[in-house]
N, C-alpha and C positions, 0 to 999 in steps of 0.2 A: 311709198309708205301709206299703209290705209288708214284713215284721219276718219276720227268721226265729230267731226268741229262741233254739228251744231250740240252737243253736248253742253264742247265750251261753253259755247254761245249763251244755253240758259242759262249759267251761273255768272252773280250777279257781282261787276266791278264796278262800283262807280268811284273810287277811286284810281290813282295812280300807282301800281304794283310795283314798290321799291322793298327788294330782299337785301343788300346790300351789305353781301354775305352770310345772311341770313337764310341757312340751308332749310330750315325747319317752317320758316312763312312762305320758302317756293315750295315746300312738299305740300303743306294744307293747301297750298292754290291750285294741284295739278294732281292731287293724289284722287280725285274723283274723275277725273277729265275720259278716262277710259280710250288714255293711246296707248300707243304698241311702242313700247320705251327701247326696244331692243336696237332700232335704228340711230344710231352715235348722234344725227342731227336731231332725234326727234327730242328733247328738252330743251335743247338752246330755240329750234322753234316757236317751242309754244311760249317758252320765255320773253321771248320778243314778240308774240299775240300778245302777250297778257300785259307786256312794258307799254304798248302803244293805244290799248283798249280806253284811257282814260280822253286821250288826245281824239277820241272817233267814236262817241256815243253809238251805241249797238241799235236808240230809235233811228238813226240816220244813215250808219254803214254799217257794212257786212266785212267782218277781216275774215281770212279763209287764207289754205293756203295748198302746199302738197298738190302743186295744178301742174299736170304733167301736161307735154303738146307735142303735136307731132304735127307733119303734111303728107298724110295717110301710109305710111308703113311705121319703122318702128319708133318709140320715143325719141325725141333731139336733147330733151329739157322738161326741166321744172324750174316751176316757181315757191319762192319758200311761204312769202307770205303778201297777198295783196287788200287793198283798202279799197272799198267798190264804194261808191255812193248811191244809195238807197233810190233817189229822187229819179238821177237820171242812167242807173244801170255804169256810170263811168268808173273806169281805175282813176284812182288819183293816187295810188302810191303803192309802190312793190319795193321791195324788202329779199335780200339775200344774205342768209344768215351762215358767219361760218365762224365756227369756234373748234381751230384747229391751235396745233401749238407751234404752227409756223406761222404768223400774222401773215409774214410777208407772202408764203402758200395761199392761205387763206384768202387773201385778200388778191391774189392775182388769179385764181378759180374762180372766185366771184365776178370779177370786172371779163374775165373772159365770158362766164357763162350770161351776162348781161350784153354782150356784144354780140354774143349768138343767137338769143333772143330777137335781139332790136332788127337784126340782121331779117331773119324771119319774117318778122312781123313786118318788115318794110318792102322785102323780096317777093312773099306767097301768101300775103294776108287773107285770100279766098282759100289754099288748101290749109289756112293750119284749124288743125284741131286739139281740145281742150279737154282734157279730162279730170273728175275732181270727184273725190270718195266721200262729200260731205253734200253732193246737190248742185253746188253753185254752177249754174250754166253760163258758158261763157265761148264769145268767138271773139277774132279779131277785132267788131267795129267797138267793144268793151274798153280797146287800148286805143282807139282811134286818139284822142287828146293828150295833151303835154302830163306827162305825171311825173314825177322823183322814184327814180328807180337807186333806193338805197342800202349801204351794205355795213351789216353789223354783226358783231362779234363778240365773245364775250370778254369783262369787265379786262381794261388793259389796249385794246383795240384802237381807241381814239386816235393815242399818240401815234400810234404803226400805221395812222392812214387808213383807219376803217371812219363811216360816217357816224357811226352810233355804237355805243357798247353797253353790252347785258348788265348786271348788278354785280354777278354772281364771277368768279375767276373758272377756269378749265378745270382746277382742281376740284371747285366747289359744287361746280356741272357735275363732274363724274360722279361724287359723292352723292348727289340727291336722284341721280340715272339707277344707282347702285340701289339705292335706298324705293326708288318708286317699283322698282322690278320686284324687287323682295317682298315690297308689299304687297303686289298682284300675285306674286306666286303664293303669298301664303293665303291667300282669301280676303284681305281686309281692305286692297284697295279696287278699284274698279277695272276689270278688262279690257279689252279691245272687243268690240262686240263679233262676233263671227258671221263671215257671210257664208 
């Protein structure tokens, strides 16, 4: 999915982004952002950028996400969303977002594609490579240190054994996925910029 974060990134949270079913405060947070809404994960993503933004001042970290890798042929994995810290280039925290309507689905996709990862990273951490539609450069010695590789869902999640959940329900997802397309198709909200 091609992300064009630092978008996000200049728009300004210093608060904590609680919608909490409030369909109409997550559209004014994302209706400028200029993603490409077509892809099922991309709302609940950026939902969980914007949930966690308050917890990780943008002077000190970098969130980013949409980090595909491979060890030189074709994609293994992505990453949904990771917490870099500014000082010393490190992850301290990766995020795998899934707001599906099977938790139990959801939740066992996630903890799989987190084991394939770690797998990687601890098997061919010279071949993997990192790719990211927003800049962020990044190789294995990035993940060198302990970080929480955590898995969230949306609102409902907790109880089914997810680590964190969105504000927002599946329903209420779809609703504002529905609503931010309509508004890119008609002109009023912001694009996906074109390469």
């Amino acid at each position: 999915m091609i992300l064009r974060f630092t978008l996000f990134l200049t728009l300004v949270f210093v608060t904590h982004q609680s919608f909490a079913g409030d369909i109409q405060a997550a559209f004014q947070s994302l209706q400028n952002v200029g993603e490409n809404w077509e892809p099922d994960g991309a709302v609940c993503e950026q939902l969980a950028r914007l949930k966690i933004r308050a917890a990780y001042p943008e002077n000190q970290y970098t969130i980013t996400g949409d980090i595909e890798y491979d060890t030189g042929a074709l994609t293994i994995g992505e990453l949904d969303v990771i917490v870099i810290e500014k000082s010393s280039n490190r992850v301290i925290l990766v995020q795998e977002v899934k707001c599906w309507k099977n938790f139990a689905g959801g939740l066992e996709k996630a903890q799989s594609q987190k084991l394939r990862f770690l797998w990687h990273l601890g098997k061919t951490p010279q071949a993997m490579r990192f790719t990211s539609y927003d800049g962020t450069k990044l190789t294995a010695a990035n993940f060198a240190s302990s970080f929480p590789f955590v898995f969230v869902s949306q609102a409902g999640g907790v109880a089914k054994g997810f680590d964190e959940e969105l504000d927002l329900n599946l329903s209420e997802i779809k609703q504002l996925r529905m609503q931010l397309l309509k508004c890119q198709d008609q002109g009023h909200c912001k694009k996906p910029d074109q390469e």
